[in-house]
C-alpha positions as CSV (number, residue, x, y, z in Angstrom):
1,X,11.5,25.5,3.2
2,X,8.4,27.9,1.3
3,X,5.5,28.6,3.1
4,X,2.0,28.3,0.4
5,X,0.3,31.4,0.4
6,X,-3.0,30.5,1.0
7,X,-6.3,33.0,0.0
8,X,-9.4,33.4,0.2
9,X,-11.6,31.7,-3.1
10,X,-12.7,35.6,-4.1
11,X,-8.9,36.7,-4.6
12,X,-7.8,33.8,-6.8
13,X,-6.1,34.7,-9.9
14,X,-7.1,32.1,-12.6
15,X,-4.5,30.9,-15.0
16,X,-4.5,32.7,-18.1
17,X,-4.7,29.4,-20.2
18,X,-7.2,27.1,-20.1
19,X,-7.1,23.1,-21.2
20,X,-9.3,20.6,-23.1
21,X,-7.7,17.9,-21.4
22,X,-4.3,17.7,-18.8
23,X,-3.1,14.2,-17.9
24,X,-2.2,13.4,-14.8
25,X,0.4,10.5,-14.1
26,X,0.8,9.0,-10.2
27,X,3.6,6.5,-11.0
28,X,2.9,4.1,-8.4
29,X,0.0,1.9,-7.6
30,X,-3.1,3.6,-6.1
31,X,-2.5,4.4,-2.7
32,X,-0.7,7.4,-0.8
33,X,-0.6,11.1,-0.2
34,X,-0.1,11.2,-4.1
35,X,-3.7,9.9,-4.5
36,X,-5.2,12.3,-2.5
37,X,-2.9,15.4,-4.4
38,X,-3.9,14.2,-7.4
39,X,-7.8,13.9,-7.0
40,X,-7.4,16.7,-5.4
41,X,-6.0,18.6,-8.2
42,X,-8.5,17.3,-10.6
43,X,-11.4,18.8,-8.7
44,X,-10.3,22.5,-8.1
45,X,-9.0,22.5,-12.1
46,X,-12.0,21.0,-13.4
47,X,-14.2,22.4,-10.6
48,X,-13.2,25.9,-11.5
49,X,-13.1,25.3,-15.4
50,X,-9.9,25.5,-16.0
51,X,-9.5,21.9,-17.8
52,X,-12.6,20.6,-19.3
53,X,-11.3,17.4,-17.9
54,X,-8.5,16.0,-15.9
55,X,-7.5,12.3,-16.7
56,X,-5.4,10.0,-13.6
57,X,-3.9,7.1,-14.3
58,X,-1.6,5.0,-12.4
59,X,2.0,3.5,-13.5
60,X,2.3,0.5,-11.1
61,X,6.3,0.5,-9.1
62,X,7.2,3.5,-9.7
63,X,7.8,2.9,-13.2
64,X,6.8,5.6,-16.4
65,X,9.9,6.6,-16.0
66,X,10.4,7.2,-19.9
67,X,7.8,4.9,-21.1
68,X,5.3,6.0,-23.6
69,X,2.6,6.8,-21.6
70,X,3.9,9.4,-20.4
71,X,1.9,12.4,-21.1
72,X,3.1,15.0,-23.8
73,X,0.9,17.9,-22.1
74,X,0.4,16.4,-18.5
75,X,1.8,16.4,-14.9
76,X,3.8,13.5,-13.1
77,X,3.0,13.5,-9.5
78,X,6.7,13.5,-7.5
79,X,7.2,12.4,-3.8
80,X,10.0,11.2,-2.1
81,X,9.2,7.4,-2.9
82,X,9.9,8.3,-6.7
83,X,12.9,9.9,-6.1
84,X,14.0,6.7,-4.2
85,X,12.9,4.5,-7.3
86,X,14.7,6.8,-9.6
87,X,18.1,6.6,-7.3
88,X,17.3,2.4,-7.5
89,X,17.0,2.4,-10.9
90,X,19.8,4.8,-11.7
91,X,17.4,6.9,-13.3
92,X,18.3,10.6,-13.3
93,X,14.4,11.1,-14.6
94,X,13.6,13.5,-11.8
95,X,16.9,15.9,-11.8
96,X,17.7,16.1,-15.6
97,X,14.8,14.5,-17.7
98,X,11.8,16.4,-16.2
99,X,10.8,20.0,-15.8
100,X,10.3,20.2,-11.8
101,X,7.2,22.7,-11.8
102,X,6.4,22.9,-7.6
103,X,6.9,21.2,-4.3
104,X,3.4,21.4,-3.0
105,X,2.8,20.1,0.2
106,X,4.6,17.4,3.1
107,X,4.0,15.0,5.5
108,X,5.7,15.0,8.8
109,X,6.6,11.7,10.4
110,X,6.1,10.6,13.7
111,X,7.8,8.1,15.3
112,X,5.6,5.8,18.1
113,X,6.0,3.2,20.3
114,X,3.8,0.6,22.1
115,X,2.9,1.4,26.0
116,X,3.4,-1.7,26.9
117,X,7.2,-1.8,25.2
118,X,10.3,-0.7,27.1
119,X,10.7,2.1,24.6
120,X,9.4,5.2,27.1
121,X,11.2,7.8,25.1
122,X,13.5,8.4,22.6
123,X,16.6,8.7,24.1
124,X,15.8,4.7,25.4
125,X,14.9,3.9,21.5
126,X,18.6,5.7,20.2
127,X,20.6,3.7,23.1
128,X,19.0,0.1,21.8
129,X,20.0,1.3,18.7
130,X,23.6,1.7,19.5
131,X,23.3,-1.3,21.2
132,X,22.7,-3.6,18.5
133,X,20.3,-2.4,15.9
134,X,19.5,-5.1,14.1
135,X,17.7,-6.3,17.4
136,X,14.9,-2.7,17.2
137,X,12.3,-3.4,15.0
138,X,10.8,-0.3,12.8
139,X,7.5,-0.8,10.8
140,X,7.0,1.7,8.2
141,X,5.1,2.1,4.8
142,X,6.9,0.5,1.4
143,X,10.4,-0.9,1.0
144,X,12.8,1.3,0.5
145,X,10.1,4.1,0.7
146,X,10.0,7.2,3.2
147,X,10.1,5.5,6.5
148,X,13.2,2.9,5.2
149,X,14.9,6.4,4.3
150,X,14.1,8.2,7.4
151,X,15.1,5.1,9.7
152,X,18.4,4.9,7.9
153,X,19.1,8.9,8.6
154,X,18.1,8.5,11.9
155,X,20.7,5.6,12.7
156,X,23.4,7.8,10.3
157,X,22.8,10.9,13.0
158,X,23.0,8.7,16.2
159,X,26.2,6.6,15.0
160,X,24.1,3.5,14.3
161,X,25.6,1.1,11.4
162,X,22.4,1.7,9.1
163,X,23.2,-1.4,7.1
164,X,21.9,-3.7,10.3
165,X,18.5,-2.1,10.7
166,X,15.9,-4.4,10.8
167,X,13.2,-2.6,8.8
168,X,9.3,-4.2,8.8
169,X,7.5,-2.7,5.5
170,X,4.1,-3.3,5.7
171,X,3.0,-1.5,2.2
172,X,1.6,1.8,3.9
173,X,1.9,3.8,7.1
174,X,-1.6,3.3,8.6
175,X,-0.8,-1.0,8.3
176,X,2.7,0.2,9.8
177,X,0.7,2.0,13.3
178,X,-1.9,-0.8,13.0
179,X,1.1,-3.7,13.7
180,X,1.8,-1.2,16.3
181,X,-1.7,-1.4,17.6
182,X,-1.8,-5.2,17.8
183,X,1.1,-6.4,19.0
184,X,3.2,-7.1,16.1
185,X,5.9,-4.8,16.4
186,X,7.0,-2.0,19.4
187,X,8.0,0.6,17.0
188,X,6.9,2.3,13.9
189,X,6.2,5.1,11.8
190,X,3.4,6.9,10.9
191,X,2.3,10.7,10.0
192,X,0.4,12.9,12.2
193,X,-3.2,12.3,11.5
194,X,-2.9,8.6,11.4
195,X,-1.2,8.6,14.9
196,X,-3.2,11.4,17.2
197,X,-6.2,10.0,18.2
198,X,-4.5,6.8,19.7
199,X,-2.1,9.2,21.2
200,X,-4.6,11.2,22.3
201,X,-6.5,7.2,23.9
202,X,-2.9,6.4,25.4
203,X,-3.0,3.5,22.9
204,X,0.3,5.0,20.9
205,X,3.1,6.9,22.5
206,X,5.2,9.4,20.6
207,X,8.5,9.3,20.7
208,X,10.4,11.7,18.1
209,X,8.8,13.6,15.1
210,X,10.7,14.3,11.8
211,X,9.7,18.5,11.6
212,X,12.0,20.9,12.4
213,X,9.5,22.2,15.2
214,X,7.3,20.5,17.6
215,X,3.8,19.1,15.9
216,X,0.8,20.8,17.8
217,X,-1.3,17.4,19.4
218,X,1.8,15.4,19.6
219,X,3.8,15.6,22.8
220,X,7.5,14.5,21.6
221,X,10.9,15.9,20.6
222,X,12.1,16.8,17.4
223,X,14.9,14.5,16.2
224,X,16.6,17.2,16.2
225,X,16.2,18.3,19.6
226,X,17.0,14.3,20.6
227,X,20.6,14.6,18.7
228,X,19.8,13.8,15.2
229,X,20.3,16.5,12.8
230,X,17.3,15.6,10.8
231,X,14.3,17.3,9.3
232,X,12.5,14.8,6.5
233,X,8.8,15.5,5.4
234,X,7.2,12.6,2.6
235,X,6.3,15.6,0.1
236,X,4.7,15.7,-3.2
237,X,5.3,17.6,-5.7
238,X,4.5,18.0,-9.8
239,X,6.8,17.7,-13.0
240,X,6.3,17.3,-16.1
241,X,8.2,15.5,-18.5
242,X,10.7,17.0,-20.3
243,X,9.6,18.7,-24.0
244,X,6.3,19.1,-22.3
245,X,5.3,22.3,-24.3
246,X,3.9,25.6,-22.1
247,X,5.4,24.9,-18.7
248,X,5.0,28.4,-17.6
249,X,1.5,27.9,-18.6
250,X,1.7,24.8,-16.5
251,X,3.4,26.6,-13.1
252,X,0.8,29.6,-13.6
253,X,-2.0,26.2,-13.0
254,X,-0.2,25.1,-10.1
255,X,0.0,28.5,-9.0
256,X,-3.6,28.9,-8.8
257,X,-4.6,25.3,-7.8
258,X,-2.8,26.3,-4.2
259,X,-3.5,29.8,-4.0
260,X,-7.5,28.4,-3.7
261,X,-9.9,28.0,-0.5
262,X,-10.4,24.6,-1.8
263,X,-6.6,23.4,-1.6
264,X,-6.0,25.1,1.8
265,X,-9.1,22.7,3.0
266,X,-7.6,20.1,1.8
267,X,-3.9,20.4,3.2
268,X,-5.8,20.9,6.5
269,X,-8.5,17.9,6.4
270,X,-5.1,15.6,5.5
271,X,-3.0,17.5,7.6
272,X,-0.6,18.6,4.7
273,X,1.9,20.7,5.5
274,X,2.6,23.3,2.9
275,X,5.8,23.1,1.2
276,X,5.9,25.8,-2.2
277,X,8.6,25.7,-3.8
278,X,8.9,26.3,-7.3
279,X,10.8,26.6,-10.6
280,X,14.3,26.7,-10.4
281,X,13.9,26.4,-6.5
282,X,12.1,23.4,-6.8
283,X,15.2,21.9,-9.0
284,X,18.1,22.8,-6.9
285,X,16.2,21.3,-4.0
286,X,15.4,18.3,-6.1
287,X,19.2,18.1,-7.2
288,X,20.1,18.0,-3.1
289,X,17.5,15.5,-2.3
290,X,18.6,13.3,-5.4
291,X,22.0,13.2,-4.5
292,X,20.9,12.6,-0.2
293,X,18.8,9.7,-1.1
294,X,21.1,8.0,-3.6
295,X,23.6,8.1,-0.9
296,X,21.7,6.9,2.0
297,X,20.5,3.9,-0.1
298,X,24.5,2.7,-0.7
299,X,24.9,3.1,3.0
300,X,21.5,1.0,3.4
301,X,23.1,-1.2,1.0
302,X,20.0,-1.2,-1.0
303,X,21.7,0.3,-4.0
């Protein structure tokens, strides 16, 4: 997985083009890390001059996949829910009709349970599992979105039938802890900053986290230290749609963007992890994820 390389505002190289206007598409309905990437993005570019102006707009389920709005000159925020959609809709829009510019930046997940449930660690939430796992309860973000997906390769790497899962989505991760936090449901999942400060109240209790190393502020296990060979992150990325003229021009921005004070801020207010990857990089990974996800949806039977 890249590391960003993150400097100081002085030693920024600017891009060597600058734009009237980019476009920016989020193809989903407001709300999400891709939100906060994308506004983001439009400050440091138009805050530093690059782009006189950066335009958002939204494409509501997923969709501009292929429709006309998509932007001839633009960007097309990427995450892991989009590549989901894309393996739904049997839409190879991702791996062969877009130009994957960079993976930018993650989310790690954290798996929590209620104090007052019987589910004290995680080896006591895999055995209920076995058991019978339609009867274990998981709140997560949106159907079939990152915390469906990560449930499902969780049950895969303990043995569990993934098909029987009984999956709660509740539209985003911080409704998913909140159910947690009421009453509603014993298990869920939610990311790092959204959990610590009612782990850090005894209100939450960590059970497993989805990094490949332990998460400073959360005291639990990787998955893979518990016997699941996983490591997922929710992670954004851009593309741009393919014919989009000057995508060098386009990787140089993104280059930039990351390499400024202003983006390492905001990875760390949000607590982003940073995930560079670029080019080329960026679509072999793509290519792998593509083909992980559209086979964990079959064995979800969601596909």
């Amino acid at each position: 997985m890249g590391v960003l390389a993150l400097t100081g505002a002085c030693g920024v190289k600017a891009p060597p083009r600058r734009w009237e206007e980019l476009s920016l598409i989020v193809p989903r309905s407001p709300g999400g890390c891709g939100d906060g990437v994308a506004a983001g993005f439009k400050a440091l570019v138009e805050g530093r001059g690059w782009a006189r102006a950066v335009r958002i707009s939204w494409e509501a389920g997923g969709g501009g996949l292929g429709s006309p709005v998509m932007p001839r000159t633009g960007l097309v925020v990427a995450d892991s829910a989009l590549l989901a959609a894309c393996a739904l809709a049997r839409d190879p829009f991702l791996v062969s009709r877009a130009v994957p510019l960079a993976r930018l930046a993650g989310e790690w997940e954290v798996l929590v349970a209620s104090p007052e449930s019987d589910y004290r660690t995680f080896d006591q939430f895999a055995a209920a599992l076995l058991r019978d796992p339609g009867r274990v309860r998981v709140a997560g973000g949106a159907d079939r979105g990152p915390e469906q997906l990560l449930l499902g390769l969780t049950a895969q790497g303990l043995g569990a039938d993934p098909r029987l899962l009984d999956y709660v989505a509740l539209g985003t991760r911080a409704q998913a802890v909140d159910a947690v936090l009421d009453g509603r449901v014993a298990l869920a999942f939610g990311d790092r900053r959204e959990v610590a400060p009612h782990v850090r109240s005894g209100r939450l209790r960590p059970l497993a986290v989805s990094s490949g190393e332990r998460l400073p502020g959360i005291d639990a296990p990787t998955l893979s230290e518990s016997g699941v060979r996983v490591v997922f992150a929710d992670w954004t990325g851009l593309v741009a749609p393919r014919g989009t003229p000057g995508r060098d021009a386009l990787l140089d921005l993104c280059r930039a963007v990351t390499a400024t004070r202003g983006w390492h801020n905001l990875c760390e207010h949000n607590d982003w992890t940073p995930m560079w990857l670029e080019g080329d990089d960026f679509r072999q990974w793509l290519t792998g994820e593509a083909r992980r996800t559209t086979a964990l949806l079959s064995e979800l039977g969601l596909r």
